[in-house]
N, C-alpha and C positions, 0 to 999 in steps of 0.2 A: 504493500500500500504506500511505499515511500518514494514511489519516479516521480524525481525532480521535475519532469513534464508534466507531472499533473497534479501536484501538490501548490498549495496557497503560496506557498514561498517560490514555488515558479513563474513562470511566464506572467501568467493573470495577474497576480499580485505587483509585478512589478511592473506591470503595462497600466496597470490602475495609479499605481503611487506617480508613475511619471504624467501620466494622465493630468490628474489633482495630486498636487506631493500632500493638500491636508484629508482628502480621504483617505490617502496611502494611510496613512500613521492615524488616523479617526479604526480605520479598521483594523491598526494593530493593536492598537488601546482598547479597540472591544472583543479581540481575539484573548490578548491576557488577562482580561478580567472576567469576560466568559467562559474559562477553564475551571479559575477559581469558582465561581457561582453552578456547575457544574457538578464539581464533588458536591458542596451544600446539598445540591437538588439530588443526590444520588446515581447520576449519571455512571453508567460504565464507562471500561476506561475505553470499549469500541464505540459509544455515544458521542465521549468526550472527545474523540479524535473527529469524528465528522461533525459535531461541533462546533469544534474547533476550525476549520478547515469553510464549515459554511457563516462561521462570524469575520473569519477574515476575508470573505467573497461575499458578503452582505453587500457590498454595493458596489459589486461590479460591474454591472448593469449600468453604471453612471459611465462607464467607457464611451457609451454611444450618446447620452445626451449634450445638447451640443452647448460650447462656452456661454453663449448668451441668456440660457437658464442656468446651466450649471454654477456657474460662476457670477450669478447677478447678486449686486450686493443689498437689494431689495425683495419687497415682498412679490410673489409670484403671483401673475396674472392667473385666468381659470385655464386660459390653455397652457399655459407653463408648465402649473400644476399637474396639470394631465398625461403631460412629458414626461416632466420628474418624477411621477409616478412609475410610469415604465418600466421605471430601471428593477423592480422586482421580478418582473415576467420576463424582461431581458438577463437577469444578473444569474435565474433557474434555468431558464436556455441553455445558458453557456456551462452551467456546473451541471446540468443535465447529460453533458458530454465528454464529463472527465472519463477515465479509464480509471474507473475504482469499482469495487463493488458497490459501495456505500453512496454512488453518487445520483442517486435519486432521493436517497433519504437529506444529503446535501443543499440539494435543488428545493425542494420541498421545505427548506427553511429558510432560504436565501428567498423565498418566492414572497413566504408569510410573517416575514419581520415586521410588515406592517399594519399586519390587523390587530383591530384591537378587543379588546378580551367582551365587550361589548357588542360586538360583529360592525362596529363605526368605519374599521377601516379600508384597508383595501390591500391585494388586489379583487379578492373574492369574497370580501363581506364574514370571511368565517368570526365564529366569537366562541368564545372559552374552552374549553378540551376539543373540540373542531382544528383547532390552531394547534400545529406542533410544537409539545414542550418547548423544543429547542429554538423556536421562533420566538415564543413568550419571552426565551431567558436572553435573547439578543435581543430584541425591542426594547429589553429596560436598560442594559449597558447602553446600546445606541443612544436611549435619548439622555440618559444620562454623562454618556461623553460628549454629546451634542451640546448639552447646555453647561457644562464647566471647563470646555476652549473658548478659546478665542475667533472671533467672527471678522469680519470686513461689517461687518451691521451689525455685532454688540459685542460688549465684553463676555469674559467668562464669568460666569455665577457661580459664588460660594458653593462646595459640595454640601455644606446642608441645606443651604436652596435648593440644590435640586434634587434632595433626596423630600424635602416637602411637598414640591412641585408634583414629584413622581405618587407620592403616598396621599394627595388629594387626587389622581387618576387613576387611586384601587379599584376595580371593578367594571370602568369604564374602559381607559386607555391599558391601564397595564391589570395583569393573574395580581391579587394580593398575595397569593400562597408563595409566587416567586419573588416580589417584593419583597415579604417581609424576609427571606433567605438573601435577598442582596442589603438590602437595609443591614443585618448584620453584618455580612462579609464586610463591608465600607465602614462602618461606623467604629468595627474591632479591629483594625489594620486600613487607615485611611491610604489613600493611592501615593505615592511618589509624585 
């Protein structure tokens, strides 16, 4: 399961970081911290490894949207929005076509990092055990390393702001059950 041709630390990965060098490193930062949150949630260590591998290809998919969404330093029009959306259905495409075993189970996470535990999001509307664990436990790293970098359009927010942010979006946006398991991991060893 280790060719360098088809693991996260290959090609992908680094076609994305040269891409955007701050998605590169946005999805390294929710690759290492969705490892940890991972044992918490009891993940095996063959879960963990695609996982792993679908947090750091969370938004690959963004390869193909083009600079003037990607990179607008403003709020996104409705068609923008629609684009940027994409990048889920686009980012399972591509990890649809690793040479792994595990790469449909990959694909399938990388698709539904965005729905929300309420069926609000998208690509497919799903909501609460519909949504694959492993998509729940990247959606809350993501938006949690979302909002404590650094933007072109805001600062970064204190980690207990966004750990408030996230625990007023128990049940709606985000699983509580993996909240309250990342809440701990964060709060008992805060990030570097």
């Amino acid at each position: 399961m280790s060719d360098p041709a088809t693991t996260a630390r290959g090609p992908l990965s680094t076609a994305l970081a040269l891409r955007d060098p701050y998605t590169g490193q946005h999805c390294h930062r929710v690759e290492t911290l969705v490892i940890d949150l991972a044992a918490l949630c009891g993940f095996s260590a063959d879960e963990t490894e695609s996982l792993r591998l679908a947090a750091r290809l969370h938004d690959v998919g963004k390869i193909g949207i083009p600079d003037r969404v990607l990179l607008k330093p403003g709020a996104l029009d409705a068609e923008e929005r629609a684009l940027m959306q994409s990048h889920a259905g686009a980012g399972a495409l591509v990890c649809s076509r690793l040479r792994r075993p595990d790469a449909d189970r990959i694909a399938r996470m990388v698709r539904h990092h965005h729905e929300d535990f309420d069926g609000g999001g998208y690509p497919d509307g799903l909501s609460g055990s519909a949504i694959p664990l492993g998509s729940r436990l990247i959606s809350i790293v993501d938006g949690y390393d979302a909002m404590t970098t650094t933007r072109p359009y805001r600062a970064a927010r204190p980690p207990e702001v966004a750990l408030d942010i996230l625990r007023g979006e128990c049940g709606s946006r985000v699983d509580p059950d993996v909240f309250a398991q990342f809440e701990r991991m964060i709060t008992a060893t805060p990030p570097v």
